[in-house]
C-alpha positions in Angstrom: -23.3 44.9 -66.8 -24.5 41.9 -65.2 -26.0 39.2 -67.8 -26.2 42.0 -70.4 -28.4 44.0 -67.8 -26.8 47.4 -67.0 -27.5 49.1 -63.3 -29.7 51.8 -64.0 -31.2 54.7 -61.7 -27.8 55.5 -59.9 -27.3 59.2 -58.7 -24.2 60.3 -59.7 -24.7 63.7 -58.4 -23.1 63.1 -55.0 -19.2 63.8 -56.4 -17.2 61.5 -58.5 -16.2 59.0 -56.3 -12.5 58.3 -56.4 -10.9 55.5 -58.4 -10.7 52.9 -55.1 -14.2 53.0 -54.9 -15.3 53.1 -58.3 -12.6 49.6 -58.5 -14.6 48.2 -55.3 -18.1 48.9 -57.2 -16.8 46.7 -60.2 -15.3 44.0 -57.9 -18.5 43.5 -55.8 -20.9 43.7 -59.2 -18.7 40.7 -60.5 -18.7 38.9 -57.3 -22.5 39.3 -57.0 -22.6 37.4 -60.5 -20.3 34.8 -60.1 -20.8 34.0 -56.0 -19.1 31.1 -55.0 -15.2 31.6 -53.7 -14.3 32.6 -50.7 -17.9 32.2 -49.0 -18.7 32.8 -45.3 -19.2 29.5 -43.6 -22.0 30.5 -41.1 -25.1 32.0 -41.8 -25.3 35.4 -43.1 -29.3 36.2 -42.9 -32.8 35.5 -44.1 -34.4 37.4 -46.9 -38.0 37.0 -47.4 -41.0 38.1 -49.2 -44.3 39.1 -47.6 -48.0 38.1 -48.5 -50.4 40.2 -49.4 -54.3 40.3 -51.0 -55.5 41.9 -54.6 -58.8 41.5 -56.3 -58.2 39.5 -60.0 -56.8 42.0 -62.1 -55.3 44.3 -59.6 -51.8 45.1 -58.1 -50.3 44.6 -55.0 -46.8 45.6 -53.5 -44.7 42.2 -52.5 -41.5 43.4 -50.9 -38.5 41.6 -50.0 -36.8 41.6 -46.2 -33.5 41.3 -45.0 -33.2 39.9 -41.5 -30.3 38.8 -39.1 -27.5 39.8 -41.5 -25.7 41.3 -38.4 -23.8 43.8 -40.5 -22.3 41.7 -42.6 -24.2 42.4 -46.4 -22.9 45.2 -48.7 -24.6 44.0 -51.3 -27.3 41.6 -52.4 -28.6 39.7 -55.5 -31.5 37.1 -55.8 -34.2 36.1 -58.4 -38.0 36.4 -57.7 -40.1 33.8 -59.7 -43.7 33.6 -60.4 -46.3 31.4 -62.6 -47.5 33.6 -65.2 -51.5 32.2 -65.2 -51.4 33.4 -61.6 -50.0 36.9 -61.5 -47.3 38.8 -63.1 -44.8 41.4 -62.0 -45.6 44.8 -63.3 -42.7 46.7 -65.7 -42.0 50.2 -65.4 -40.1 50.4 -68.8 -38.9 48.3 -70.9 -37.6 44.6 -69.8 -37.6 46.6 -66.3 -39.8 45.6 -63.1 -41.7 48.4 -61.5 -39.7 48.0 -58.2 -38.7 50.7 -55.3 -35.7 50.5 -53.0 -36.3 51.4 -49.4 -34.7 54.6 -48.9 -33.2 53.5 -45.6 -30.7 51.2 -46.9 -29.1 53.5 -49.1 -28.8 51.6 -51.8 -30.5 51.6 -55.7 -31.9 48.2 -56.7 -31.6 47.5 -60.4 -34.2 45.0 -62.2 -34.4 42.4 -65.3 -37.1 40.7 -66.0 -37.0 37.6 -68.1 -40.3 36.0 -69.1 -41.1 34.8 -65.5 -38.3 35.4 -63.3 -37.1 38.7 -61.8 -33.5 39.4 -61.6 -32.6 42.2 -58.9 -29.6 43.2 -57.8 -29.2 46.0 -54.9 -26.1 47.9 -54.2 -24.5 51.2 -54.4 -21.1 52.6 -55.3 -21.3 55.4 -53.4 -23.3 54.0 -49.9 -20.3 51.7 -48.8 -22.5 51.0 -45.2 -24.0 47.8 -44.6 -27.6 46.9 -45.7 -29.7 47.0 -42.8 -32.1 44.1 -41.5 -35.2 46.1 -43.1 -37.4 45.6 -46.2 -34.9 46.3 -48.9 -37.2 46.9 -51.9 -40.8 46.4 -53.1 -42.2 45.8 -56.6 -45.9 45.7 -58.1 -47.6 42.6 -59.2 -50.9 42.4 -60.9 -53.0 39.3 -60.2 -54.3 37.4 -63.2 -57.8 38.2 -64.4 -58.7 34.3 -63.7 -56.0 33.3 -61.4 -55.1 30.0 -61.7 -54.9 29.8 -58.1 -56.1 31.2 -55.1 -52.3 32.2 -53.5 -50.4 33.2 -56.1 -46.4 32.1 -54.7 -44.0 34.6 -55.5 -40.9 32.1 -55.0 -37.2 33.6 -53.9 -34.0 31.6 -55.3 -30.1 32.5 -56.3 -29.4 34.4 -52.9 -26.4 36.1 -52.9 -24.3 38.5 -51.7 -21.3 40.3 -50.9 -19.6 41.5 -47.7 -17.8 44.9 -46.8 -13.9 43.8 -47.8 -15.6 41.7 -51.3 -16.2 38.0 -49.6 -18.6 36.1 -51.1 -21.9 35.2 -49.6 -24.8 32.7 -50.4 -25.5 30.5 -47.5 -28.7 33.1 -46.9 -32.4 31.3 -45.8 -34.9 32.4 -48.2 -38.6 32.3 -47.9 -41.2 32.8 -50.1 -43.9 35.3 -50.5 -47.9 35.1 -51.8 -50.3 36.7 -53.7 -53.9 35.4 -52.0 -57.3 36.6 -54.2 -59.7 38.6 -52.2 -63.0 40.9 -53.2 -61.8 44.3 -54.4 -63.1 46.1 -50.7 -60.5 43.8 -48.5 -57.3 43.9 -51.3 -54.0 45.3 -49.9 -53.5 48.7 -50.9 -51.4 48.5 -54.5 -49.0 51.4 -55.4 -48.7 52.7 -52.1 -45.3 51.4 -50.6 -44.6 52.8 -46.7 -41.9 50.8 -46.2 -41.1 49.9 -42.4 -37.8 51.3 -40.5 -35.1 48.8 -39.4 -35.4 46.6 -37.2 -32.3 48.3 -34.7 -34.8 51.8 -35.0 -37.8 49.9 -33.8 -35.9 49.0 -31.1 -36.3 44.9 -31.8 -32.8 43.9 -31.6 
């Protein structure tokens, strides 16, 4: 549970996992929620969102990057933010936000929404590697009929994370992302995620 959210969409058909890991899980989901002891004292990475186009009315994917982590994330948490005259995140059921992990990470990415913010927390017991410097996960977002702006900002805040051995981390650079009105023929594609290999596979680093 994580602020009365519970992790849904894991695949326990892989095996049990054995009690240290299950133990591990636990520790990094309350260290994820209370960040603050034992934090890394130099930087640990960027995560930022991407901008994209959508008529009024229509979606768009906004997804969320990991960069210059070096190896050193297990596990990430961070709240997404919006104003609700200007676009809203789309839900897939109930108080959850229609979001997809990146299946290159090997990790699930779980999702609360509350009223305007976006709670999402990515991790897996099972996947004990490293997130990769990739796009993590993206989710949908509808643009308002009558924006109230042109560029609807998607804002990023609450960084945190968790390394390999269950430090604490939260000194990460976070940028925000935008939502920019356009005539339906010139809108990003909505629905449609093709999410880009790592950065180390694109040969980059």
């Amino acid at each position: 549970m994580l602020n009365g959210c519970g992790v849904s969409g894991m695949r326990w058909n892989c095996g049990i996992p054995g009690p240290h890991r299950i133990l591990r899980s636990l520790f990094l989901l309350l260290l994820l929620a209370w960040a603050g002891c034992g934090e890394s004292d130099s930087n640990s990475g960027t995560v930022s969102l991407n901008s994209v186009t959508a008529a009024p009315g229509q979606s768009a994917d906004v997804c969320v990057s990991l960069s210059g982590s070096h190896g050193k994330v297990d596990g990430i948490q961070m709240d997404l933010s919006w104003n609700p005259a200007c676009a809203s995140v789309n839900l897939s059921s109930g108080n959850k936000a229609m979001c997809t992990a990146n299946p290159a990470t090997g990790k699930n990415v779980s999702t609360v929404v509350i009223g305007s913010m976006l709670r999402a927390l990515m991790f897996s017991i099972l996947n004990m590697s490293p997130l990769p410097d990739a796009q993590l996960f993206c989710c949908s977002f509808t643009l308002a009929n009558a924006p109230s702006d042109r560029c609807c900002t998607i804002g990023i805040n609450d960084v945190r994370g968790s390394d390999a051995v269950g430090h604490a981390i939260t000194n990460f650079a976070a940028f925000p992302g935008r939502i920019c009105a356009v005539p339906a023929s010139t809108a990003s594609a909505a629905n449609a995620v093709a999410f880009l290999p790592p950065k180390a596979s694109r040969g980059d680093l």
